[in-house]
PQR file with spaces between the fields and no chain letter, atoms N, CA, C, O and H, PARSE charges and radii, in Angstrom:
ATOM       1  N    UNK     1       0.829   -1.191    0.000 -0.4000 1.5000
ATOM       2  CA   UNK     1       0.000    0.000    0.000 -0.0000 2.0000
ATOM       3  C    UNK     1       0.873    1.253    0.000  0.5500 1.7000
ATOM       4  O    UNK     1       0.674    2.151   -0.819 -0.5500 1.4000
ATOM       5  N    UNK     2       1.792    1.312    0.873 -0.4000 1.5000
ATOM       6  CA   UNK     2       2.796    2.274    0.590 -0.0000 2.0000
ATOM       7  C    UNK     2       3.625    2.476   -0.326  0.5500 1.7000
ATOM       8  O    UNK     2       3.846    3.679   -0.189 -0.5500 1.4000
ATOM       9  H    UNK     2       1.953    0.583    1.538  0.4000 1.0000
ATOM      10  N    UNK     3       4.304    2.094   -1.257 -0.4000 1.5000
ATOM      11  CA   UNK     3       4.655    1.404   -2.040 -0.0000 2.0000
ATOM      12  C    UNK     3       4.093    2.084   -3.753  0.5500 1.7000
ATOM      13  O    UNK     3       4.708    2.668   -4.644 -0.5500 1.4000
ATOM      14  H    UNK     3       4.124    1.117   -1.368  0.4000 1.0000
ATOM      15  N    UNK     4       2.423    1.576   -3.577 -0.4000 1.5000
ATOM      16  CA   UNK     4       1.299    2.396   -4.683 -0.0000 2.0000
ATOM      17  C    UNK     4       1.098    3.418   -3.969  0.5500 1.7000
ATOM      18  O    UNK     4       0.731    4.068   -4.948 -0.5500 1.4000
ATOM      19  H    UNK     4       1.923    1.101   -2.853  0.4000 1.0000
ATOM      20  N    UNK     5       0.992    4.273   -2.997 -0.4000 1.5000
ATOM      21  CA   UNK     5       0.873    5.638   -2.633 -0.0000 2.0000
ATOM      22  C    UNK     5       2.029    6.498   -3.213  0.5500 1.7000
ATOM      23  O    UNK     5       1.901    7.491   -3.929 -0.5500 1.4000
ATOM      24  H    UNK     5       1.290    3.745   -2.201  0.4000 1.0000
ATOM      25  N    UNK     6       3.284    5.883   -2.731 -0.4000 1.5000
ATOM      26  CA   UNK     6       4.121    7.095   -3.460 -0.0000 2.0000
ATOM      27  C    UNK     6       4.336    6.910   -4.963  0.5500 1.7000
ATOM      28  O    UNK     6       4.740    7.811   -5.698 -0.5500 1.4000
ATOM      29  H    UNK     6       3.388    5.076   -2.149  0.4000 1.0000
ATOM      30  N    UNK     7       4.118    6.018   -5.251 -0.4000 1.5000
ATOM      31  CA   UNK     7       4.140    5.763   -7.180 -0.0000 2.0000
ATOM      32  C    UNK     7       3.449    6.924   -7.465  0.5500 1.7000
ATOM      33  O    UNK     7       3.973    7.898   -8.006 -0.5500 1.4000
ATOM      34  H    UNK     7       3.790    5.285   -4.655  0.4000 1.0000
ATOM      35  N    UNK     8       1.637    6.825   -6.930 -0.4000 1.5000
ATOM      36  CA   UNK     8       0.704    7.505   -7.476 -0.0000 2.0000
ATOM      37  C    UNK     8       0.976    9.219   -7.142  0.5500 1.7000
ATOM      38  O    UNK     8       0.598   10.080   -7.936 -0.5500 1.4000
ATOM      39  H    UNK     8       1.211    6.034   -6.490  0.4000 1.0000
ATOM      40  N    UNK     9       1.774    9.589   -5.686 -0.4000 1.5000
ATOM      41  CA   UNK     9       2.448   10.954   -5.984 -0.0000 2.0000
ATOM      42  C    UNK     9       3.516   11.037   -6.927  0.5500 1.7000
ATOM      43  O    UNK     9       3.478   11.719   -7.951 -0.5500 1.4000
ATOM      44  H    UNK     9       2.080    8.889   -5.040  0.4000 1.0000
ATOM      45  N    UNK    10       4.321   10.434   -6.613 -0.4000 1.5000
ATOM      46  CA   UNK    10       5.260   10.467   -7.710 -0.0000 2.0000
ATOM      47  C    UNK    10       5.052   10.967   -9.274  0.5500 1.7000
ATOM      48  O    UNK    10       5.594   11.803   -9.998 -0.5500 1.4000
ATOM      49  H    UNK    10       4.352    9.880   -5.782  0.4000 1.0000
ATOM      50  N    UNK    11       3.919    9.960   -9.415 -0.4000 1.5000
ATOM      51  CA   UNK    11       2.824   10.290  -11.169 -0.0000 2.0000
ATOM      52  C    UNK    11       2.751   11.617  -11.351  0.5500 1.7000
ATOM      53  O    UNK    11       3.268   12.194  -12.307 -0.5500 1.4000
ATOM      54  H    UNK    11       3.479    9.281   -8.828  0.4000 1.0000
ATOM      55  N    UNK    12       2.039   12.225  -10.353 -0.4000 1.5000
ATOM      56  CA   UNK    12       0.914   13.169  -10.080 -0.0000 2.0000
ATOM      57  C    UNK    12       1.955   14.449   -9.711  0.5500 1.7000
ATOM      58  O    UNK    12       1.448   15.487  -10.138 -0.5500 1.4000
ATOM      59  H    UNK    12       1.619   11.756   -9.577  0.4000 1.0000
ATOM      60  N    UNK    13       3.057   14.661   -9.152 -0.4000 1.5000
ATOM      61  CA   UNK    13       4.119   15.463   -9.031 -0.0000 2.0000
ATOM      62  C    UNK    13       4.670   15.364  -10.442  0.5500 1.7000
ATOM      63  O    UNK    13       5.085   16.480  -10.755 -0.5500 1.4000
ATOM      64  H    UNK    13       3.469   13.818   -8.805  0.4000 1.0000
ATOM      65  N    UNK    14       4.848   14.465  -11.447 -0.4000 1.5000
ATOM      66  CA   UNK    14       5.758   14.362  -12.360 -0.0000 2.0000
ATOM      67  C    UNK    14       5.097   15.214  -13.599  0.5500 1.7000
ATOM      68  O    UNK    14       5.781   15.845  -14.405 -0.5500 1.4000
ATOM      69  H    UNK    14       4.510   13.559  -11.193  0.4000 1.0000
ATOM      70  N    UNK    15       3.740   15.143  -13.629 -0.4000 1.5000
ATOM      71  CA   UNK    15       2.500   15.638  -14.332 -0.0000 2.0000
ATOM      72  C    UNK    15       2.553   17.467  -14.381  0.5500 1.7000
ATOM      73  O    UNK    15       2.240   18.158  -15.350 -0.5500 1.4000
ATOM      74  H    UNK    15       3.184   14.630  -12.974  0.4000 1.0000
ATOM      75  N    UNK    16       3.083   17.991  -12.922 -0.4000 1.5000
ATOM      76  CA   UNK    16       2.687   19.038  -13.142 -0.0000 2.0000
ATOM      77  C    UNK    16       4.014   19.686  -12.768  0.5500 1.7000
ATOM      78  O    UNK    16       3.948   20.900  -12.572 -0.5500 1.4000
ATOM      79  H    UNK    16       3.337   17.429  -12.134  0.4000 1.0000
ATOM      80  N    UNK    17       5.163   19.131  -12.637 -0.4000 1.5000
ATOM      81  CA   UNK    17       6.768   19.532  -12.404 -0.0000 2.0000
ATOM      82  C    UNK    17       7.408   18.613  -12.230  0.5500 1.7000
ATOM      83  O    UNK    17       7.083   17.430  -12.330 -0.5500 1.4000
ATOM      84  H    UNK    17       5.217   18.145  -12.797  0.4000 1.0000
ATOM      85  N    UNK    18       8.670   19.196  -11.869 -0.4000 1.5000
ATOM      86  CA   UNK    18       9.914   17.643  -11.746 -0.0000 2.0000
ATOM      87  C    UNK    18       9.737   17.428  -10.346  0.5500 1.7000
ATOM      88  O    UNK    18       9.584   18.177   -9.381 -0.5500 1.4000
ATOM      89  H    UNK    18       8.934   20.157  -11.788  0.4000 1.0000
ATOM      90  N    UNK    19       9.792   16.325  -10.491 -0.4000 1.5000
ATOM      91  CA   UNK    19       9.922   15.360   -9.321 -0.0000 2.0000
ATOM      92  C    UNK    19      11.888   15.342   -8.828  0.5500 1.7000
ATOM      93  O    UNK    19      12.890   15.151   -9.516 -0.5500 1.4000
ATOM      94  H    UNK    19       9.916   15.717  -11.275  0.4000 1.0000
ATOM      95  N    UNK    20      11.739   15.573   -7.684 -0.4000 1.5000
ATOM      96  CA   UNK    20      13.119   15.654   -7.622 -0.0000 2.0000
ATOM      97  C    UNK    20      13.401   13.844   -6.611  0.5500 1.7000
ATOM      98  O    UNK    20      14.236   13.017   -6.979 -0.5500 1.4000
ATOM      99  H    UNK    20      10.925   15.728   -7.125  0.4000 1.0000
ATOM     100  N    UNK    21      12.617   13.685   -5.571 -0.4000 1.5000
ATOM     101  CA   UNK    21      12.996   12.869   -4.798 -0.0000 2.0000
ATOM     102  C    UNK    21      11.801   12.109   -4.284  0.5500 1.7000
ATOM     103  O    UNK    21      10.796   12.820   -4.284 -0.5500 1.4000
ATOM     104  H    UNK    21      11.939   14.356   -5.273  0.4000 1.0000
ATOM     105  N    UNK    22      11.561   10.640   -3.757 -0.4000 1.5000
ATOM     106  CA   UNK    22      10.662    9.983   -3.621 -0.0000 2.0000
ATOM     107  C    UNK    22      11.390    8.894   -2.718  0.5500 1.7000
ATOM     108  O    UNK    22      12.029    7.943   -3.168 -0.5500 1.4000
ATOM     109  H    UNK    22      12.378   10.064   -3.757  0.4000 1.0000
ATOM     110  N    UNK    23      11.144    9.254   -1.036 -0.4000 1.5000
ATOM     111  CA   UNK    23      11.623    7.875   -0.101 -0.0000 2.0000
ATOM     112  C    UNK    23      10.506    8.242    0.858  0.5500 1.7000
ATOM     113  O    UNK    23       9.717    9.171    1.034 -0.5500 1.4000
ATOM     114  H    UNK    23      10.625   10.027   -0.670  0.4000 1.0000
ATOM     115  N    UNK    24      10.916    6.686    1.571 -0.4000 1.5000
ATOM     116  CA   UNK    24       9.525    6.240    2.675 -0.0000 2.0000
ATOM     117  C    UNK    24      10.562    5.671    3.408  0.5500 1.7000
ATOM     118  O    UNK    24      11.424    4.868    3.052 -0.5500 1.4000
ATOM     119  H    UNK    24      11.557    5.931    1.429  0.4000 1.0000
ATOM     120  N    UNK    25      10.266    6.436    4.958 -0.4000 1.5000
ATOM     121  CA   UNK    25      11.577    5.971    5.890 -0.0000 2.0000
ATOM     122  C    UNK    25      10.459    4.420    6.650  0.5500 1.7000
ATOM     123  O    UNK    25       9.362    4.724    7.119 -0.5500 1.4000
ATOM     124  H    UNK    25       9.566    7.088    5.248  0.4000 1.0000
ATOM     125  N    UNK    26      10.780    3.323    6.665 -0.4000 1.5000
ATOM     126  CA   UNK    26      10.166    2.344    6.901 -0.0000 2.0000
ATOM     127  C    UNK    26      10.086    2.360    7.803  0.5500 1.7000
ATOM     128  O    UNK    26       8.932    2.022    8.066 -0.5500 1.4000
ATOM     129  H    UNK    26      11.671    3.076    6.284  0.4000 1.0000
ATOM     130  N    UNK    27      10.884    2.661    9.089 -0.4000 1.5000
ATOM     131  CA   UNK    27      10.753    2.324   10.612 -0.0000 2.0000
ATOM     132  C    UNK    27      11.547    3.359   11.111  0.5500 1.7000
ATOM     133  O    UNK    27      12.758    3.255   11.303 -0.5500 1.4000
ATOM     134  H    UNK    27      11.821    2.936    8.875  0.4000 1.0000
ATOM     135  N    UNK    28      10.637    4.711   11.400 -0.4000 1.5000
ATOM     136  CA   UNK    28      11.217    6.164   11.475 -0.0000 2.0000
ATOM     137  C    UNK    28      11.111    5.823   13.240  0.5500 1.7000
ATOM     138  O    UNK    28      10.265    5.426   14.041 -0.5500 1.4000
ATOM     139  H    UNK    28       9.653    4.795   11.244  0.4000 1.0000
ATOM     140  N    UNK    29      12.470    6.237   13.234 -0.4000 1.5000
ATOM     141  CA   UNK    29      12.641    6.852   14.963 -0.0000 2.0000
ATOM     142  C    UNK    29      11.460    7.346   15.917  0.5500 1.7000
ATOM     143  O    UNK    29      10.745    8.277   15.548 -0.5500 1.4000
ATOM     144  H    UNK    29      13.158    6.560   12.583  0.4000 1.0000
ATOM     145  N    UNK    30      11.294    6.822   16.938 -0.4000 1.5000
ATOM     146  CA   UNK    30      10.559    7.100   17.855 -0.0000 2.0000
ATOM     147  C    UNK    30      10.731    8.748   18.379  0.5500 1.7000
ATOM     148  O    UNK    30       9.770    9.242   18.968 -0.5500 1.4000
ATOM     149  H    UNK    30      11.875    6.066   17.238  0.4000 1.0000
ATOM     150  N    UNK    31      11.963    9.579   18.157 -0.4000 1.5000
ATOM     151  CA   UNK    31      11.576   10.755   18.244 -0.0000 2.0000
ATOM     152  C    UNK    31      11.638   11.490   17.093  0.5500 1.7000
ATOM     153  O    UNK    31      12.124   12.591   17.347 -0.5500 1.4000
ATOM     154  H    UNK    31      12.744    9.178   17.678  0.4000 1.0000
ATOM     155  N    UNK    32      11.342   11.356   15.874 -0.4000 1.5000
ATOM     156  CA   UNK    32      11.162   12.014   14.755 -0.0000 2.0000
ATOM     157  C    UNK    32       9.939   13.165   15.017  0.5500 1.7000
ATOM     158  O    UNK    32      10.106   14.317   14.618 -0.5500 1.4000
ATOM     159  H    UNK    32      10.947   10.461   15.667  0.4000 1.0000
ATOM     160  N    UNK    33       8.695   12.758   15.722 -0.4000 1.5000
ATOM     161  CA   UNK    33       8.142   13.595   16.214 -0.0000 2.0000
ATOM     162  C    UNK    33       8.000   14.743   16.601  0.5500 1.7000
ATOM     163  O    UNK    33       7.128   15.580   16.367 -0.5500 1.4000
ATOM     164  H    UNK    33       8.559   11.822   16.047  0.4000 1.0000
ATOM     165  N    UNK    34       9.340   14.766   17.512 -0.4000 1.5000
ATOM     166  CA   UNK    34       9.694   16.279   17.892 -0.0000 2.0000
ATOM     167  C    UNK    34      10.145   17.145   16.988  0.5500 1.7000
ATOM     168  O    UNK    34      10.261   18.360   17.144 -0.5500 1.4000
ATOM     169  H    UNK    34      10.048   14.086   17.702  0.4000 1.0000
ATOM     170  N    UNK    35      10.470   16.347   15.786 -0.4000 1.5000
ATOM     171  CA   UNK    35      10.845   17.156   14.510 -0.0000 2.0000
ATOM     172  C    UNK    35       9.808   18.063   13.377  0.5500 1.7000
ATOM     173  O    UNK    35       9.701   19.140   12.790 -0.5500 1.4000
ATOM     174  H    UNK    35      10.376   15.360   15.660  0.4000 1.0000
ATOM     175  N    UNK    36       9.103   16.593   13.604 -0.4000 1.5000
ATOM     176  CA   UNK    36       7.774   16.892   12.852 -0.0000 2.0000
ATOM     177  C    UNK    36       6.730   16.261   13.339  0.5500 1.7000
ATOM     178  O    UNK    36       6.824   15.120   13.790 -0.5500 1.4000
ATOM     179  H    UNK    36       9.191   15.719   14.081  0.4000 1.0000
ATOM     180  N    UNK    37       5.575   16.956   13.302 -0.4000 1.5000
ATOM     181  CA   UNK    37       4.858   16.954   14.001 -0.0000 2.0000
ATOM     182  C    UNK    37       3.742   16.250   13.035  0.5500 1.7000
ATOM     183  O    UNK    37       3.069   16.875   12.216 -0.5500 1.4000
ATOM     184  H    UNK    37       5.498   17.883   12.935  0.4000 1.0000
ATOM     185  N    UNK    38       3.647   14.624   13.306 -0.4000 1.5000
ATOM     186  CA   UNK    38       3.024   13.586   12.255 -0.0000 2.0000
ATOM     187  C    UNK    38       2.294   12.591   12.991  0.5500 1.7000
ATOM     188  O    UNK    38       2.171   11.374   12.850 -0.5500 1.4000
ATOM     189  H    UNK    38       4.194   14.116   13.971  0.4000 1.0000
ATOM     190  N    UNK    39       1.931   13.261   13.650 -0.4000 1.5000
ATOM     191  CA   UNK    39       0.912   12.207   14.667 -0.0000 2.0000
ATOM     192  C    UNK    39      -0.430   11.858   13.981  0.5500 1.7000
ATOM     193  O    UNK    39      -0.911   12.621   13.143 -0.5500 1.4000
ATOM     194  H    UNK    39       2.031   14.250   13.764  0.4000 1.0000
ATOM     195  N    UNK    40      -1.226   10.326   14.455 -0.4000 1.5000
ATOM     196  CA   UNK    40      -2.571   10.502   13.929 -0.0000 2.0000
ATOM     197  C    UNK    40      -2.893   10.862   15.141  0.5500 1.7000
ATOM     198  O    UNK    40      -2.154   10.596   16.089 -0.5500 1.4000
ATOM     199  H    UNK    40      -0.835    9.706   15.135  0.4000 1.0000
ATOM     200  N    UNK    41      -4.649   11.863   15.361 -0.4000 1.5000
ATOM     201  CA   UNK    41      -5.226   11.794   15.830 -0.0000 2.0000
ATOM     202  C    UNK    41      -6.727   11.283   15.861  0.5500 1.7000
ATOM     203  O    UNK    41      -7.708   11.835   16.360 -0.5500 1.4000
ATOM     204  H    UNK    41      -5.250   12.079   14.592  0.4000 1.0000
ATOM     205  N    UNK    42      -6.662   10.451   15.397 -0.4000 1.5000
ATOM     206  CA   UNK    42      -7.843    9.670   15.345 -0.0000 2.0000
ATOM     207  C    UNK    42      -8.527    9.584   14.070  0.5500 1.7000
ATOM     208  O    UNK    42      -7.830    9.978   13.134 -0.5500 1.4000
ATOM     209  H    UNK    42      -5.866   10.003   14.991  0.4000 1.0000
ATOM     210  N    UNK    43      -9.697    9.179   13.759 -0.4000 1.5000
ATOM     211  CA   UNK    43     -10.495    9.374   12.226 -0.0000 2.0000
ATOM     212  C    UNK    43     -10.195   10.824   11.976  0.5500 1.7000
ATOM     213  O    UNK    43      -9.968   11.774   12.726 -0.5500 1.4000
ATOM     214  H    UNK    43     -10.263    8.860   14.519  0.4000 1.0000
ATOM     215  N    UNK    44     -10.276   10.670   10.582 -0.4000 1.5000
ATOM     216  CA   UNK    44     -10.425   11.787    9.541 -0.0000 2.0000
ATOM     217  C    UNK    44     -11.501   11.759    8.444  0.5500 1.7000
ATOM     218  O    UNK    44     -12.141   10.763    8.106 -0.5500 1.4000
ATOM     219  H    UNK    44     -10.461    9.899    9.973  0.4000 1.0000
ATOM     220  N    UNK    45     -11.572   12.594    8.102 -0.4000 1.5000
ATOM     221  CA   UNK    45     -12.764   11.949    7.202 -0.0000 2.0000
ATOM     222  C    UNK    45     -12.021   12.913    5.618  0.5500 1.7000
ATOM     223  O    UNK    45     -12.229   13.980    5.041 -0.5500 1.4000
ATOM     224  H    UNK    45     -11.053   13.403    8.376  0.4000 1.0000
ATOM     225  N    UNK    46     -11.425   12.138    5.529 -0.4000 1.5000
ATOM     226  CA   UNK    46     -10.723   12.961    4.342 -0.0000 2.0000
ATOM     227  C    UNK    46     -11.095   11.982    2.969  0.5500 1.7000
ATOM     228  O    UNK    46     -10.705   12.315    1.850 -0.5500 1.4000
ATOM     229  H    UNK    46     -11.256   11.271    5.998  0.4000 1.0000
């Protein structure tokens, strides 16, 4: 699933400019958090 998510940005960035870079940190640090602020909070309805 992750995997086809960034393909499909990747596409969709490439469509309307250059794509410069495309990574997925697999097992991001337990304090990356304090860096960025990427928490879920619960449902979304997006």
């Amino acid at each position: 699933a992750c995997k086809a998510a960034t393909d499909a940005g990747a596409a969709a960035a490439q469509r309307i400019g250059e794509l410069v870079s495309v990574h997925v940190i697999p097992r991001p640090h337990g304090d990356l958090e304090e860096v960025f602020p990427i928490s879920f909070k619960g449902d979304s309805n997006i």
